[in-house]
N, CA and C of each residue as an Amber inpcrd file, in Angstrom:
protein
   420
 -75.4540000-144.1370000  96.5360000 -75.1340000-142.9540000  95.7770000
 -74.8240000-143.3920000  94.3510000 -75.5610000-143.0830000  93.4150000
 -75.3740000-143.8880000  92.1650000 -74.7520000-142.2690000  91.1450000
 -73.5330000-142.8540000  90.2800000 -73.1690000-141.5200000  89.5650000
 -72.7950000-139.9560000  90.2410000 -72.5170000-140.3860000  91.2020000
 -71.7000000-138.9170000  92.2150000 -70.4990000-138.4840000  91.6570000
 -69.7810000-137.3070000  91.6890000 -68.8050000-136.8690000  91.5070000
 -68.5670000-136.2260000  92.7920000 -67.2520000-136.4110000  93.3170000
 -66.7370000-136.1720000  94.2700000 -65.3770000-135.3380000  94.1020000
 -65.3430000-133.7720000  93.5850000 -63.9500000-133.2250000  93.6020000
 -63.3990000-133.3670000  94.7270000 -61.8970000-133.1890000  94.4540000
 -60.8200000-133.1370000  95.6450000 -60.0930000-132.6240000  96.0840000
 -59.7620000-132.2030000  97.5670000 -58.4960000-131.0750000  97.3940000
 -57.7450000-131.2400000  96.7590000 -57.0230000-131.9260000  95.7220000
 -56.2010000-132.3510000  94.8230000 -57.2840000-132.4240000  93.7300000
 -57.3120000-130.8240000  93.0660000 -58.9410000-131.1210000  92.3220000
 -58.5640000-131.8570000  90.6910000 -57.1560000-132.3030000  90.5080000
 -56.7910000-132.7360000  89.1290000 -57.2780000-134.4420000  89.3110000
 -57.5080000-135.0070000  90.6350000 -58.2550000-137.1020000  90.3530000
 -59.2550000-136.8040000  90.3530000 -60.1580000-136.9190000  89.8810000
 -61.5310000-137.2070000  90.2790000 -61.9010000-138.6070000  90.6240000
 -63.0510000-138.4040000  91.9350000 -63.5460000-139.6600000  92.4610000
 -65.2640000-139.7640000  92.3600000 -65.4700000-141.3750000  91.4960000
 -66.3220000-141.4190000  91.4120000 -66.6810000-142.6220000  91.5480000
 -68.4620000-142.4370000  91.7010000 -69.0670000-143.5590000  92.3800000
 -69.8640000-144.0670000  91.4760000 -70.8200000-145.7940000  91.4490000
 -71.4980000-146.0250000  91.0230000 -72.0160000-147.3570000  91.6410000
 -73.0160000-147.2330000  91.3260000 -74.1710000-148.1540000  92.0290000
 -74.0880000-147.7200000  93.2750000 -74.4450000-148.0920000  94.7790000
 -74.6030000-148.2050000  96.0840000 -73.8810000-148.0120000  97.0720000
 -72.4200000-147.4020000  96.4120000 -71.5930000-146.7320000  97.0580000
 -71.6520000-145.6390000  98.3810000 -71.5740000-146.3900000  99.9780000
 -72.0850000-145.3220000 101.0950000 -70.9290000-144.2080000 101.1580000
 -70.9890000-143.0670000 101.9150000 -70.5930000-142.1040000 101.7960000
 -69.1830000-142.1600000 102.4750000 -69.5590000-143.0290000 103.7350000
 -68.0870000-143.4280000 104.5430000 -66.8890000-144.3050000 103.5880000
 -67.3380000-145.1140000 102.3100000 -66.3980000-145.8620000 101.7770000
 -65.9200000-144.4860000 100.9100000 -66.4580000-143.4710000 100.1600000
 -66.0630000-142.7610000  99.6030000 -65.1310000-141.8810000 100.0630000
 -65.2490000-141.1310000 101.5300000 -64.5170000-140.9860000 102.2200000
 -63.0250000-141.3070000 102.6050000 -63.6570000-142.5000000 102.7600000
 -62.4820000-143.4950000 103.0760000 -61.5880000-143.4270000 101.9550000
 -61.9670000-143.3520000 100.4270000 -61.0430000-143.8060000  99.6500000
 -60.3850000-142.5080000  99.1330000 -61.1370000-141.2140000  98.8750000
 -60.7090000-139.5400000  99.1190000 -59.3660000-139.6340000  99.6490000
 -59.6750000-139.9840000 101.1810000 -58.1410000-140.1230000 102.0560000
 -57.0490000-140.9560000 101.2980000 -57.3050000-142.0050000 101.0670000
 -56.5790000-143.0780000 100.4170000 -55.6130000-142.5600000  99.0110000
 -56.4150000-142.4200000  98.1610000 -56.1110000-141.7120000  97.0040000
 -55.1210000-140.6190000  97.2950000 -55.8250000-139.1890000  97.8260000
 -55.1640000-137.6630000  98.4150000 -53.6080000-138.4360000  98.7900000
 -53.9490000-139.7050000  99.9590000 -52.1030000-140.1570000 100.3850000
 -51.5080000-140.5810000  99.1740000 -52.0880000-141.0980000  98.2170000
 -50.8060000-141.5630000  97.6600000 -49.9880000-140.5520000  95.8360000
 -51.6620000-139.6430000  95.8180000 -51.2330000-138.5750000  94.7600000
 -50.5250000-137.4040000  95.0240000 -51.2920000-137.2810000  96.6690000
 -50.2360000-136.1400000  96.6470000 -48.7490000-136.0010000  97.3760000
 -48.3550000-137.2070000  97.3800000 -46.9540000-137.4680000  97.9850000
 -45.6090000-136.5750000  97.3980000 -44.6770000-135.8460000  98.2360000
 -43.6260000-135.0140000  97.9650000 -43.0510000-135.8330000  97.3400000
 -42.3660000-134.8750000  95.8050000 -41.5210000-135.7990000  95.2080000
 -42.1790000-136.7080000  94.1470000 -43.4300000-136.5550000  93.5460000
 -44.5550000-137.0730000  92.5850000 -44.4790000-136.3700000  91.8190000
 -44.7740000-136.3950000  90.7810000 -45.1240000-135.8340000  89.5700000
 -46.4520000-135.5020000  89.6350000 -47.3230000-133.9870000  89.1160000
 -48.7200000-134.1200000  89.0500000 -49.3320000-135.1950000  88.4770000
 -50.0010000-135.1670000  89.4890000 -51.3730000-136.4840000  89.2620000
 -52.6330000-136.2920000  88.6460000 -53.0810000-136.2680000  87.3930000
 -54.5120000-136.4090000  86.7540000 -54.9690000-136.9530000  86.6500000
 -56.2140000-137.6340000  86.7600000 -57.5440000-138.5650000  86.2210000
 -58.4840000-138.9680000  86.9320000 -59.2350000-140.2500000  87.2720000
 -60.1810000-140.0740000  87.4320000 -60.2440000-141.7350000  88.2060000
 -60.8500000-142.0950000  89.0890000 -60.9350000-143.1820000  90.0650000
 -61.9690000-143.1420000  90.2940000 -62.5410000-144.4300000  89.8840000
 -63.8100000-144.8820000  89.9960000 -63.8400000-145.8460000  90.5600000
 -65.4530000-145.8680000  91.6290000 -65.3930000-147.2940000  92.7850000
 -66.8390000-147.8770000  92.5940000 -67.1270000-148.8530000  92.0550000
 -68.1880000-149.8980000  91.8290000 -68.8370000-150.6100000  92.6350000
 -69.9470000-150.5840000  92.5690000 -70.9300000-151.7970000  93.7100000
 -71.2760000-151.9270000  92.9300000 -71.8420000-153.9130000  92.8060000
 -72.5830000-154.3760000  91.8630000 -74.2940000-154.5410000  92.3230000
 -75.1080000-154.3500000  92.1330000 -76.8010000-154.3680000  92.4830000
 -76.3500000-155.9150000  93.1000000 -75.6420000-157.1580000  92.3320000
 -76.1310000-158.5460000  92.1520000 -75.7030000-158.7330000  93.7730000
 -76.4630000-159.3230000  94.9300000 -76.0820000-159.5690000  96.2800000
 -75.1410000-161.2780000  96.4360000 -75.7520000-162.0720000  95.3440000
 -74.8030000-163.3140000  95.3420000 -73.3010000-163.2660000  94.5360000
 -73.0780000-162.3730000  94.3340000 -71.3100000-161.4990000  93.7150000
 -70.7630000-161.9790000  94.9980000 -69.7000000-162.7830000  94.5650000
 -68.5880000-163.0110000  95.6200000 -67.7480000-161.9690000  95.8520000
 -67.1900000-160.8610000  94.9710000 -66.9060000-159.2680000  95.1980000
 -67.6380000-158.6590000  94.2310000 -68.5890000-157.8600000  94.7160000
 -69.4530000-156.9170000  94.6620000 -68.7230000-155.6060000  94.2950000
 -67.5420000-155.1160000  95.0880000 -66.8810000-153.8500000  95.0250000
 -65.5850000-154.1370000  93.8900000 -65.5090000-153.2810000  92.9340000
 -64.6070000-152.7290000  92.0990000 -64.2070000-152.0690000  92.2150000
 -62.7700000-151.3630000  91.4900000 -62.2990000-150.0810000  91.3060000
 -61.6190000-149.9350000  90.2730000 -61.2450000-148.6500000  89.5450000
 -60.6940000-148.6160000  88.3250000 -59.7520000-147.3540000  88.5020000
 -58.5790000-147.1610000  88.4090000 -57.8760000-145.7700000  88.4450000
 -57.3040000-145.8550000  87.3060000 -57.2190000-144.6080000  86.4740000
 -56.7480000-144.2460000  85.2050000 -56.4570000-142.7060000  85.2900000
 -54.9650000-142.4020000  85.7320000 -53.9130000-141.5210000  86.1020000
 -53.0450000-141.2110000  84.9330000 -52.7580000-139.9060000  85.2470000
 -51.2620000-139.4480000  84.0160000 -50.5850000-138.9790000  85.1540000
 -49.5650000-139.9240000  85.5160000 -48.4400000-139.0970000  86.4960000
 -47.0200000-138.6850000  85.7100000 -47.1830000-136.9680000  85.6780000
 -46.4810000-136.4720000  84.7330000 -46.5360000-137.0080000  83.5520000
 -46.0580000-137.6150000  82.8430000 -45.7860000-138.0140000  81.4390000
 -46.3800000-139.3920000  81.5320000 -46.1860000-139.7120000  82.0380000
 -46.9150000-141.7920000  81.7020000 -47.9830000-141.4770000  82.7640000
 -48.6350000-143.2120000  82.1470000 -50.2330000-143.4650000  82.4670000
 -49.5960000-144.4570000  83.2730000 -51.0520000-144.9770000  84.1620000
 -51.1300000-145.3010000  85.1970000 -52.2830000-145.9280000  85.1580000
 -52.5880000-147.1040000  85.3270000 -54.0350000-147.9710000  85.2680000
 -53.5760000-149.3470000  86.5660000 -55.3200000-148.9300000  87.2970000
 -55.2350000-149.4920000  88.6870000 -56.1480000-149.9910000  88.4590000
 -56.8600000-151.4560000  88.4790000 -58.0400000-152.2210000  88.8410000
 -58.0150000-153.0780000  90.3180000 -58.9880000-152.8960000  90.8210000
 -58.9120000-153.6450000  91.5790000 -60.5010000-154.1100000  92.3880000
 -60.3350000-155.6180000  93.1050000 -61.8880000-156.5340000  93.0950000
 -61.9640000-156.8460000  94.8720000 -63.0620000-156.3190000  95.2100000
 -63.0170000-157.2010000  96.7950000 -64.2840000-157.2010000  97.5300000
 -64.1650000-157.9660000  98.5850000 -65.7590000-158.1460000  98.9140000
 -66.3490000-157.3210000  99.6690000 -65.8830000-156.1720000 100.3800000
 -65.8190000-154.7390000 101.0200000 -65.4830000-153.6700000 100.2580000
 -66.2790000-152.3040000 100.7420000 -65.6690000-151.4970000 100.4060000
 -64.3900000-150.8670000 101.2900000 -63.7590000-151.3270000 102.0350000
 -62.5730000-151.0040000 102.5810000 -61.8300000-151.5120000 102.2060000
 -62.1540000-153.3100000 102.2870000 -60.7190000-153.9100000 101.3420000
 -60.1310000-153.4240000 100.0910000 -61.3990000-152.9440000  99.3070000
 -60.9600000-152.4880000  98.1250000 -59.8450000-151.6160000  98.4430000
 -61.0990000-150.3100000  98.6800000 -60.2150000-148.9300000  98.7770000
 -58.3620000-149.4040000  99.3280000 -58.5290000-150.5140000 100.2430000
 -57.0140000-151.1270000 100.7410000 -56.2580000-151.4140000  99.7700000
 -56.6340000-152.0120000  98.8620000 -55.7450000-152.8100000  97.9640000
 -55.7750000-151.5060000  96.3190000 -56.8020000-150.6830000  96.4590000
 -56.7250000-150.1260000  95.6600000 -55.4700000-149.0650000  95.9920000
 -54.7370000-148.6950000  97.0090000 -53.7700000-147.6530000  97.4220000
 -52.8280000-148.5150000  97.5200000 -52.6500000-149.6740000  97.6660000
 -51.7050000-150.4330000  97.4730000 -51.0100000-150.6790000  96.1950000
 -52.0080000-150.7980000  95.1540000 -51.4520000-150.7760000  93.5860000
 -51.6730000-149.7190000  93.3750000 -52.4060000-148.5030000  93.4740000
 -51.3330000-147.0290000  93.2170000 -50.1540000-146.3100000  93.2920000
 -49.8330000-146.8460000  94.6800000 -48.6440000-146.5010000  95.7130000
 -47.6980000-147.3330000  94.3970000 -47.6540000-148.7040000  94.2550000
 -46.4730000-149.3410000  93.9800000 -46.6720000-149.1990000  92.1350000
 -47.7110000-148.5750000  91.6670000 -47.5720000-148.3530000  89.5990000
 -47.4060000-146.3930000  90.1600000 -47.1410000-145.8710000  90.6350000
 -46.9330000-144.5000000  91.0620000 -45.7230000-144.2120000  90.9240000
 -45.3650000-145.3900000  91.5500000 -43.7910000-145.3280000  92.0880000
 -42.7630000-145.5840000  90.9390000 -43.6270000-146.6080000  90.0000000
 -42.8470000-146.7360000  89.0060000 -42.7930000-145.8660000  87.7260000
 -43.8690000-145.1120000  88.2680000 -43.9370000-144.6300000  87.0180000
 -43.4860000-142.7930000  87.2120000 -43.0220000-142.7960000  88.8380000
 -41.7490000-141.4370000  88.8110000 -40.1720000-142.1890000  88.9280000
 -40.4260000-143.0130000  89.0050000 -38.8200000-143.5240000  88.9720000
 -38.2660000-142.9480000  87.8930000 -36.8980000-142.4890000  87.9360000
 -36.2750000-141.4630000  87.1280000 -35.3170000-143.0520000  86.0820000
 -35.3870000-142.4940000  85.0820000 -34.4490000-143.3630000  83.9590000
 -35.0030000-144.3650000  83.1650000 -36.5870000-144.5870000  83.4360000
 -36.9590000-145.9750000  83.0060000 -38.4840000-145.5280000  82.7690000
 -38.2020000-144.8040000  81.3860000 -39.5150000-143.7770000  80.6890000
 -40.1650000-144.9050000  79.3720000 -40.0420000-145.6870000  79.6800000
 -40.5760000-147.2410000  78.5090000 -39.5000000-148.0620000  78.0840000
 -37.7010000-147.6600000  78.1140000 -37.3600000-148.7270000  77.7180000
 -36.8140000-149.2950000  78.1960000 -36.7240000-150.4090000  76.9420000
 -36.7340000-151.6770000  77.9560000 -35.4290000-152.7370000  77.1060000
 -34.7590000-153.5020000  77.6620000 -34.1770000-154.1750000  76.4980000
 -35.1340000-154.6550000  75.4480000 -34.3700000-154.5090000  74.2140000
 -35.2730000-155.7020000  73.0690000 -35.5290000-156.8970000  73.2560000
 -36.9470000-157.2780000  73.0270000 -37.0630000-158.7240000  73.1440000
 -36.1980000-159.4960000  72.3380000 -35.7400000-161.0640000  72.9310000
 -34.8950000-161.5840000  71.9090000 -35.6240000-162.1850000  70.2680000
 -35.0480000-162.6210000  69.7440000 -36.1640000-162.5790000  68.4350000
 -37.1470000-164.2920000  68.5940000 -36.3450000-164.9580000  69.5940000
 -37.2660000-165.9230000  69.8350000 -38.8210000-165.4600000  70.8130000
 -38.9890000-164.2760000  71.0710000 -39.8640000-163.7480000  71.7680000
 -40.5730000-162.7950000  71.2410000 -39.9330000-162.8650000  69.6840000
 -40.8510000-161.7220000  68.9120000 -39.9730000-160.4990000  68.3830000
 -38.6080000-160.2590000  68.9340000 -38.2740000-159.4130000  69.4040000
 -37.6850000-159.1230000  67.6890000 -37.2370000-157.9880000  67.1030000
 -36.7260000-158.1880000  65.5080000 -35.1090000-157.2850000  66.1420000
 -34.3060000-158.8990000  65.8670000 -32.9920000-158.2830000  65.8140000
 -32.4310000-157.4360000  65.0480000 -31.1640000-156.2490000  64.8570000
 -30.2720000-155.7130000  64.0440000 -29.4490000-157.0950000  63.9200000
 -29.3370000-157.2020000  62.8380000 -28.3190000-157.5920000  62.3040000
 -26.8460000-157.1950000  62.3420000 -25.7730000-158.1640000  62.7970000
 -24.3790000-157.4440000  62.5610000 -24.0230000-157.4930000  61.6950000
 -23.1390000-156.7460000  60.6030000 -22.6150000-157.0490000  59.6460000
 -21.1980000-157.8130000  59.8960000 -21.1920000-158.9500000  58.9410000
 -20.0110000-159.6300000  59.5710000 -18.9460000-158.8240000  58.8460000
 -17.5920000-159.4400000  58.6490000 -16.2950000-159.0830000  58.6410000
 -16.2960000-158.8610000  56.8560000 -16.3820000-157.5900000  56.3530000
 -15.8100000-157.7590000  55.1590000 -16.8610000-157.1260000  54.3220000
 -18.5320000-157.8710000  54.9590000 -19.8260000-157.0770000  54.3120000
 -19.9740000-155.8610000  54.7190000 -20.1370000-154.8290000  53.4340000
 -20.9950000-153.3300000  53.7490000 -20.0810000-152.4680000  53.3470000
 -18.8150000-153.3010000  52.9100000 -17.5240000-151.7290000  52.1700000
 -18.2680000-151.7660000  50.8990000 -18.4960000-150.7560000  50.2890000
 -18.4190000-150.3560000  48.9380000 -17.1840000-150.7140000  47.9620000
 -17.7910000-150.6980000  46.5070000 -17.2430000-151.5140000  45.8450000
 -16.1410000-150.2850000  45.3060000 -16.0620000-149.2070000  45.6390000
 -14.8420000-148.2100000  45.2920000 -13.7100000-148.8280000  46.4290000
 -13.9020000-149.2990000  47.6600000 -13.1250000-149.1070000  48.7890000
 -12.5100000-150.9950000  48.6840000 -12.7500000-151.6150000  47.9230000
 -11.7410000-153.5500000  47.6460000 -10.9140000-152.8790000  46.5860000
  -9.7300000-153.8560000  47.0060000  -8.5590000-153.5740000  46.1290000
  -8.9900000-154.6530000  45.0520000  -8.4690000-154.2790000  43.8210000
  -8.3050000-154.9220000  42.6140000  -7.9080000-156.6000000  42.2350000
């Protein structure tokens, strides 16, 4: 099935195919996906999941996948490589399930501590003891 679109009862992911993709792996991954977007307690799920066969038969994994999700407010990007199309679809609900999860976790919407500045990070400065009064506010 080369270039299929596959809507879903959850018609906001779309699932799609390319290259040689049989109908049972698509299936298979419909289910897969549906479990882990439409879980109680998720944020709506949008975008679009795509599953790859490569033509080349000497590919040590042949099957790809790519998910690129907005759950509620943050994104969500899933790749994943295997030599089946089941393993994939396996490992592809596996790293949905667990970047899903993080990304409804309540309190932790991007930040993050500052890096330290040996890591790039650009410190505030403290002002030490004495710097930053104005020159109306020293006694004479």
């Amino acid at each position: 099935m080369t270039g299929t679109d596959a809507q879903s009862a959850i018609p906001t992911v779309l699932l799609r195919s390319v290259g040689e993709v049989d109908e049972e792996t698509l299936a298979y991954a419909r289910t897969k996906t549906d479990a882990v977007v439409g879980r109680p307690g998720l944020p709506a799920a949008t975008g679009e999941v795509r599953i790859t066969r490569a033509a080349a038969h000497h590919a040590d994994r042949p099957w790809s996948a790519t998910a690129a999700l907005h759950v509620g407010r943050r994104e969500v990007v899933v790749l994943a490589e295997a030599a089946t199309g089941r393993e994939l679809v396996d490992q592809l609900q596996d790293r949905l399930r667990r970047q899903t999860d993080k990304a409804a976790r309540p309190g932790h919407h991007g930040h993050h501590t500052p890096a330290p500045p040996w890591r790039g990070g650009n410190p505030t400065p403290r002002p030490a003891e004495g710097i930053g009064r104005s020159a109306e506010a020293r006694p004479a």
